[in-house]
Short mmCIF file of the C-alpha atoms (twelve columns), coordinates in Angstrom:
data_MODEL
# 
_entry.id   MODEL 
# 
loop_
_atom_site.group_PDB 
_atom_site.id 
_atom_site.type_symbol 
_atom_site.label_atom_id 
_atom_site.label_alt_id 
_atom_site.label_comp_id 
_atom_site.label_asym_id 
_atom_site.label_seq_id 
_atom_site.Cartn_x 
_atom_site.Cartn_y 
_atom_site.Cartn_z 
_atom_site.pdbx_PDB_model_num 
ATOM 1   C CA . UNK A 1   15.473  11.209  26.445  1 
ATOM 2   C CA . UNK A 2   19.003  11.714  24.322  1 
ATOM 3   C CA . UNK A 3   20.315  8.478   23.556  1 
ATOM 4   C CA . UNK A 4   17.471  6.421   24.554  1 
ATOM 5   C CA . UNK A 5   17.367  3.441   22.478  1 
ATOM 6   C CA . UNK A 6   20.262  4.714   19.875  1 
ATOM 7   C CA . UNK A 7   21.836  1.161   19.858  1 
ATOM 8   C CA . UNK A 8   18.306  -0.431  19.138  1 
ATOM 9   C CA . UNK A 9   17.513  2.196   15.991  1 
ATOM 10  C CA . UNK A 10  20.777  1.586   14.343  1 
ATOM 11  C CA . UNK A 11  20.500  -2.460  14.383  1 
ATOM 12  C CA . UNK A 12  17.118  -2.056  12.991  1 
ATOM 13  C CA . UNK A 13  18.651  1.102   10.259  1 
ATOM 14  C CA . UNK A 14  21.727  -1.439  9.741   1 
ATOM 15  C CA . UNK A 15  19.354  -4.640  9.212   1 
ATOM 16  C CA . UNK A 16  17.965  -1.717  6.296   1 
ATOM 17  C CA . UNK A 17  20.732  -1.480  4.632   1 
ATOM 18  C CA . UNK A 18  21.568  -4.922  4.794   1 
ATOM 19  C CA . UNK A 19  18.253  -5.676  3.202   1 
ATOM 20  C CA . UNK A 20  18.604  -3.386  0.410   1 
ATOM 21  C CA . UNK A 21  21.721  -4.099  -0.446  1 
ATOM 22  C CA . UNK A 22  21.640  -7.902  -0.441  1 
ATOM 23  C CA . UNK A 23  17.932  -8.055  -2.144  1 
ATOM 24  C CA . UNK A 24  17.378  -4.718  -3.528  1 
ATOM 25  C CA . UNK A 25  14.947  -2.006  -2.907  1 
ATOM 26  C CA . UNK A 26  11.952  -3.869  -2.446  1 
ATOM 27  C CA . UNK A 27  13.549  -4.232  0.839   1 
ATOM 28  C CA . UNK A 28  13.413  -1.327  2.166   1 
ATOM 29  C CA . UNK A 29  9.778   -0.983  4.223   1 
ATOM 30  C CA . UNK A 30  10.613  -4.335  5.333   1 
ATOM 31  C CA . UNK A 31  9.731   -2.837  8.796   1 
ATOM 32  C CA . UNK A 32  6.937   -0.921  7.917   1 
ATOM 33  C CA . UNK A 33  5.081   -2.421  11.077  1 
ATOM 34  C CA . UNK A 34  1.154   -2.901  11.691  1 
ATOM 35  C CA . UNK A 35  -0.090  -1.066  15.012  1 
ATOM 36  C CA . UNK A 36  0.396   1.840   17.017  1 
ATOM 37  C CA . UNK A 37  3.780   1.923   16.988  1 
ATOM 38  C CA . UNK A 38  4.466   1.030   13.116  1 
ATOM 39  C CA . UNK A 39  2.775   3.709   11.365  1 
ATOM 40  C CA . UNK A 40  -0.022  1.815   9.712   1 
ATOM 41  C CA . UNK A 41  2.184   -0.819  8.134   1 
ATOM 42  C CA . UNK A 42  1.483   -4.395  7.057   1 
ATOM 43  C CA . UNK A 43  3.768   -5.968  9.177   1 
ATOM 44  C CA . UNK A 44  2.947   -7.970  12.095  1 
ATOM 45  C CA . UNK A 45  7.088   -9.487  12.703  1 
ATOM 46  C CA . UNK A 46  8.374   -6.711  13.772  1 
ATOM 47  C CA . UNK A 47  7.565   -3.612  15.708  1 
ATOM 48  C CA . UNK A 48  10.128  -1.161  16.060  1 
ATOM 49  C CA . UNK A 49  14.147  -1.310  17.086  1 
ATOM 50  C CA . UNK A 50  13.502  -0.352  20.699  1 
ATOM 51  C CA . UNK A 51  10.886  -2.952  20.921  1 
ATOM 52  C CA . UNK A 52  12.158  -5.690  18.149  1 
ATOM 53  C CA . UNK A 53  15.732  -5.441  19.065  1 
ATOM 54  C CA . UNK A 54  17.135  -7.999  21.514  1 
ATOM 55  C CA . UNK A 55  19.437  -10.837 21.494  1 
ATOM 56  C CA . UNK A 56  21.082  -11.140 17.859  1 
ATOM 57  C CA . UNK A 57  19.369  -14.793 17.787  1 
ATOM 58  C CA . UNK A 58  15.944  -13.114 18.889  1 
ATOM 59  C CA . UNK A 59  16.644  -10.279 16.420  1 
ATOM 60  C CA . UNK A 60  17.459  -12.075 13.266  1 
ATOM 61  C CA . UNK A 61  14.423  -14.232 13.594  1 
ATOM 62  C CA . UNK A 62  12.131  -11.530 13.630  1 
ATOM 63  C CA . UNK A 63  13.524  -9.027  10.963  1 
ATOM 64  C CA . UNK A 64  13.874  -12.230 8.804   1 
ATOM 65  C CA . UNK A 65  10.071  -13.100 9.249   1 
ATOM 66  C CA . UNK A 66  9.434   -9.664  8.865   1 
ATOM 67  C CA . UNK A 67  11.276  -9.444  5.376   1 
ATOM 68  C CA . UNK A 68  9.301   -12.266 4.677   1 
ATOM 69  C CA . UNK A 69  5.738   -10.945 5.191   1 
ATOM 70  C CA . UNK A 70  6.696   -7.254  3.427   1 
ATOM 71  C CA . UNK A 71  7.601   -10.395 0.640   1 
ATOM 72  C CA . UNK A 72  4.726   -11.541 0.888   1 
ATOM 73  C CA . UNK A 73  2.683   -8.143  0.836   1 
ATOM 74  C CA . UNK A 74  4.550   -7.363  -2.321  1 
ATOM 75  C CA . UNK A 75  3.728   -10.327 -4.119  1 
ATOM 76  C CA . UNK A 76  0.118   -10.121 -2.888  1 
ATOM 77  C CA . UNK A 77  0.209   -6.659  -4.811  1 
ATOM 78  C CA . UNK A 78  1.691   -7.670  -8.266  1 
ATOM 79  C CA . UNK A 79  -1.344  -10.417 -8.178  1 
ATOM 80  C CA . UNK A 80  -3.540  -7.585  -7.554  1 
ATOM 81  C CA . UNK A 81  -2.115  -5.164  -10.177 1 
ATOM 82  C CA . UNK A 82  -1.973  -7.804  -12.616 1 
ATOM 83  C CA . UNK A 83  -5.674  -8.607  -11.984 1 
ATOM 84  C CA . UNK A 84  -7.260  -4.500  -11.689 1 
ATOM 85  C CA . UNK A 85  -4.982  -3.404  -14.589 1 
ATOM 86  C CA . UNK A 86  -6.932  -1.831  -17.741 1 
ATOM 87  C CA . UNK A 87  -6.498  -4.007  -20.756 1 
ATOM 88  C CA . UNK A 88  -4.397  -2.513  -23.648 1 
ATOM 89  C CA . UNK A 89  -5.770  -0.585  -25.853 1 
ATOM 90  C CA . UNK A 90  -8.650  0.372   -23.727 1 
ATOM 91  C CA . UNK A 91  -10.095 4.159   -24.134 1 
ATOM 92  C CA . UNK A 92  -9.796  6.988   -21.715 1 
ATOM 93  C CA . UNK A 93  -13.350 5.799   -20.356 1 
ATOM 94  C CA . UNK A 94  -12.985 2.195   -19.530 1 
ATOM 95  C CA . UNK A 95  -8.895  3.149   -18.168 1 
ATOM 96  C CA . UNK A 96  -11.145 5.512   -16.219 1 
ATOM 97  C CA . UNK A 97  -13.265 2.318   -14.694 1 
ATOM 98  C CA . UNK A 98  -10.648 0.330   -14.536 1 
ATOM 99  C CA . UNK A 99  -8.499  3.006   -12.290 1 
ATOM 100 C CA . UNK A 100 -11.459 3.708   -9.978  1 
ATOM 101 C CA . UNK A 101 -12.068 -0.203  -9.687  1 
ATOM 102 C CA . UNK A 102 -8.253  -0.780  -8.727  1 
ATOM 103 C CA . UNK A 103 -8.253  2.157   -6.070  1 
ATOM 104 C CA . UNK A 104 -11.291 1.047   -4.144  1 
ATOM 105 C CA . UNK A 105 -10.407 -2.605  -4.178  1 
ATOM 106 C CA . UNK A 106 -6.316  -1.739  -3.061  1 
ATOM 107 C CA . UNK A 107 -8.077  0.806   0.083   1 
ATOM 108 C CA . UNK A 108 -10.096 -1.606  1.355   1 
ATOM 109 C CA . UNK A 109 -7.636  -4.459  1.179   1 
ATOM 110 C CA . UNK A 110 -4.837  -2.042  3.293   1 
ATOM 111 C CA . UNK A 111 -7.869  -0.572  5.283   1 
ATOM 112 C CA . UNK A 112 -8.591  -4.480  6.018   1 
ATOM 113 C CA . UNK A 113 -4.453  -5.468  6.683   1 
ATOM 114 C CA . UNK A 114 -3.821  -2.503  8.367   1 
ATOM 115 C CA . UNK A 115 -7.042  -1.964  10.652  1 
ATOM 116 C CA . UNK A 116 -6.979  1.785   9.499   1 
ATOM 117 C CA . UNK A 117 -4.277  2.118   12.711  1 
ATOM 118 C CA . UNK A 118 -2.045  4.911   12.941  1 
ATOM 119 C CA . UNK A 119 -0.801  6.266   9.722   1 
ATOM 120 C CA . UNK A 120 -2.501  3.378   7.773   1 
ATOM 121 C CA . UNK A 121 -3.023  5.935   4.567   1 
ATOM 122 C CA . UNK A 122 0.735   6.017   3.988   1 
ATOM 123 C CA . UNK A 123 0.047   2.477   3.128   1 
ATOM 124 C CA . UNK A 124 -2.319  3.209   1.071   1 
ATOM 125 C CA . UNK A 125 -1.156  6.122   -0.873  1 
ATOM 126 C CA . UNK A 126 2.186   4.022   -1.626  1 
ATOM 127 C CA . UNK A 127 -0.034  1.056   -3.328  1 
ATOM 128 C CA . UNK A 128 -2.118  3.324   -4.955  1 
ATOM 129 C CA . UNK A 129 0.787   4.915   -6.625  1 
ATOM 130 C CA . UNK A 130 2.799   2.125   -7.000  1 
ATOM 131 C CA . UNK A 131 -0.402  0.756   -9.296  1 
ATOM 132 C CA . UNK A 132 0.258   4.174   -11.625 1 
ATOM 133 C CA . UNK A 133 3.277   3.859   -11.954 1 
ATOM 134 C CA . UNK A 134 3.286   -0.100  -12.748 1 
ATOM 135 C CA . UNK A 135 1.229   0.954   -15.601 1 
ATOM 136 C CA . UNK A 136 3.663   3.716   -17.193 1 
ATOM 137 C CA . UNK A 137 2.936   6.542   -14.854 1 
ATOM 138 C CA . UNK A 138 5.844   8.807   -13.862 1 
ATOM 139 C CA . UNK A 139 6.548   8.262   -10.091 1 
ATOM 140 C CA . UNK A 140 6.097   11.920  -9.240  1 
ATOM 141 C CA . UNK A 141 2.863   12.699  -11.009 1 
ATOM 142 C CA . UNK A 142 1.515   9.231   -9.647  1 
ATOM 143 C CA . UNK A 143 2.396   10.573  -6.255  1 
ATOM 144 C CA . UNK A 144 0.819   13.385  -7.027  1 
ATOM 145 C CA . UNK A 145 -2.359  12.056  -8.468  1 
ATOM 146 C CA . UNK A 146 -2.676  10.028  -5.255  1 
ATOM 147 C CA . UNK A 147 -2.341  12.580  -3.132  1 
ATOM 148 C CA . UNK A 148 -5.287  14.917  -4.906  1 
ATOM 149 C CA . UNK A 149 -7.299  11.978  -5.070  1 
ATOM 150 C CA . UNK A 150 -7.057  11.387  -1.776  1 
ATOM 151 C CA . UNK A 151 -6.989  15.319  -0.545  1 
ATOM 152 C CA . UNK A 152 -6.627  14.520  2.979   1 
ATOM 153 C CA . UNK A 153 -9.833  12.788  3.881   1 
ATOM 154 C CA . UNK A 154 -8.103  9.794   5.126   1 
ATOM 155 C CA . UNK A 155 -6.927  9.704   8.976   1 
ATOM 156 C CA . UNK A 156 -5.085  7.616   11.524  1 
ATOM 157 C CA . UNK A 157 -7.998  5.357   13.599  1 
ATOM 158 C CA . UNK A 158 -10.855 6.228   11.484  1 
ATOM 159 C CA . UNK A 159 -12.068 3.574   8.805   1 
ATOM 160 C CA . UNK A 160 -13.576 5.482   5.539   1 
ATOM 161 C CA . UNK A 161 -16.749 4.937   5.088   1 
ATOM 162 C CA . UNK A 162 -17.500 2.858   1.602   1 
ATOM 163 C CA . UNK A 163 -18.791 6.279   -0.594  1 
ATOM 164 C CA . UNK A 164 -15.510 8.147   1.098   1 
ATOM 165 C CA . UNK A 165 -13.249 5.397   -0.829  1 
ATOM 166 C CA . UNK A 166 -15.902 5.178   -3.644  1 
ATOM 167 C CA . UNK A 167 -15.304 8.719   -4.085  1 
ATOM 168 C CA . UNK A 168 -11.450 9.048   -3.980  1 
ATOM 169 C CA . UNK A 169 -11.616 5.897   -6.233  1 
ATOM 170 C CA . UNK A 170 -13.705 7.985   -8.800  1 
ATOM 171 C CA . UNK A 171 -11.608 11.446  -8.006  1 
ATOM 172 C CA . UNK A 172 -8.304  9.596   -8.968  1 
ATOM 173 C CA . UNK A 173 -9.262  8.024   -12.019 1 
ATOM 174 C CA . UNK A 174 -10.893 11.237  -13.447 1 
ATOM 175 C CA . UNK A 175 -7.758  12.797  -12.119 1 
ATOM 176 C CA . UNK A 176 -5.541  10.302  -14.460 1 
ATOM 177 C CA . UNK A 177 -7.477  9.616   -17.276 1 
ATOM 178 C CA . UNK A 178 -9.755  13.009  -17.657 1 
ATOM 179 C CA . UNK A 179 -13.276 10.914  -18.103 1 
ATOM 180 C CA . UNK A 180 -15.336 9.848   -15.700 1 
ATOM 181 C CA . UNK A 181 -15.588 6.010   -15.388 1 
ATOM 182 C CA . UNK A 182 -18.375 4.393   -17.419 1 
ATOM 183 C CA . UNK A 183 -21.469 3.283   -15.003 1 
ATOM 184 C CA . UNK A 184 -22.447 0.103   -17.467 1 
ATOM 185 C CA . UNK A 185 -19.616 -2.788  -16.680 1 
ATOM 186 C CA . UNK A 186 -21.990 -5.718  -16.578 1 
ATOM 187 C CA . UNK A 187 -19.443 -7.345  -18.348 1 
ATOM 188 C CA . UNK A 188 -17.100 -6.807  -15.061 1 
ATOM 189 C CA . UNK A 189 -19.837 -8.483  -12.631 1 
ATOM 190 C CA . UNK A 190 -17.168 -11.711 -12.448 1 
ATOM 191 C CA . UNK A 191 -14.203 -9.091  -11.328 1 
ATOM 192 C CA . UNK A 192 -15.921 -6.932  -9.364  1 
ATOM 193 C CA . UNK A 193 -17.151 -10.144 -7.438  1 
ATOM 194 C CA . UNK A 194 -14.231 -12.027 -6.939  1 
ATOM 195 C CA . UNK A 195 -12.210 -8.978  -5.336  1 
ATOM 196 C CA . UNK A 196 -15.335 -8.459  -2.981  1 
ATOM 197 C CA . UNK A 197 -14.775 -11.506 -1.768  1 
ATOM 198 C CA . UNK A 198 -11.150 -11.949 -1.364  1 
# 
C-alpha cells in the first residue's frame, strides 16, 4: 500500500495551504468531509484526495464548493454564537444557563449536519470550544473544558440520546462557570423555541 494515492493527498494538502494562505485560517478544515470517509465533517463537496482528486477542472470545482460550504458552516456558527451568547454582565448562574443552552443547541445542530457518522464529535468538540473561546476563554482551557464535559460519552455511529447531550450541556457549563444553571428561564421560552425549531 506505499505510495498509494501520494499524488492525490498532496493536491488536496497543497489546495490547504493554498486556502490558508490566500484566505486565512478559517480555511483550513475546508475538507473536513461529511461521511464515512471524512471523519464526521460538515462537508458534503468534497470527500477525500484519493476520491476528490481528478482532472484539475474536476478538482478545482469541488475544493472550491467545498471552501464554500466550510464558509458557509462558519458563518452559520457566528449567527449561532451571536444568538446563545450570555448577555454582559450576567452572573455566574444565568452564564451557567446560558452555556448549557448553547452546548445542547450547537450538539444537536452537528449531530443533525453530520448524521453522528464517523468521528462526528470532533465536530462537535471544535464548535463547542470555539463558542468559549469566542466569549474570552483561553483556547486551551476551552479545549479542555470541552473535553471533561464531554468525558468520552460521545461515539462514531451512535446518536446521543437527548438527556446524554442535556447532561454534557449541564456538565460543561458547571465546569466553566462553577454554578449550576438556573431551572426558572421563562423569560427564555422565545429562545429556547426558535433554536428548537431551526
Amino acid at each position: 500500500m506505499e505510495g498509494r494515492w501520494t499524488d492525490e493527498r498532496r493536491c488536496e494538502r497543497r489546495l490547504t495551504d493554498l486556502f490558508v494562505e490566500e484566505y486565512g485560517p478559517w480555511a483550513r478544515y475546508w475538507n473536513w468531509a461529511y461521511g464515512e470517509g471524512g471523519g464526521g465533517g460538515v462537508v458534503q463537496s468534497w470527500c477525500c484526495g484519493p476520491h476528490s482528486v481528478s482532472t484539475p477542472e474536476e478538482t478545482a470545482a469541488r475544493a472550491v464548493a467545498a471552501l464554500l460550504e466550510w464558509r458557509g458552516w462558519l458563518e452559520e456558527l457566528a449567527a449561532r454564537f451571536a444568538e446563545l451568547a450570555p448577555p454582559p454582565g450576567a452572573d455566574a448562574e444565568r452564564r451557567s444557563w446560558h452555556l448549557e443552552r448553547a452546548a445542547v443547541r450547537l450538539t444537536t445542530r452537528v449531530v443533525d449536519l453530520t448524521g453522528a457518522e464517523a468521528g462526528w464529535y470532533g465536530q462537535c468538540r471544535l464548535a463547542l470550544a470555539w463558542f468559549l473561546t469566542a466569549y474570552g476563554m483561553d483556547t486551551e482551557a476551552a479545549q479542555a473544558a470541552v473535553d471533561d464535559a464531554i468525558g468520552g460519552r460521545f461515539h462514531s455511529w451512535v446518536t446521543p440520546p437527548a438527556t446524554l447531550v442535556d447532561s454534557v450541556g449541564e456538565d460543561l457549563a458547571v465546569g466553566v462557570t462553577g454554578r449550576p444553571p438556573y431551572r426558572d428561564h421563562r423569560q427564555y421560552a422565545p429562545l429556547e423555541e426558535r433554536h428548537d425549531h431551526r
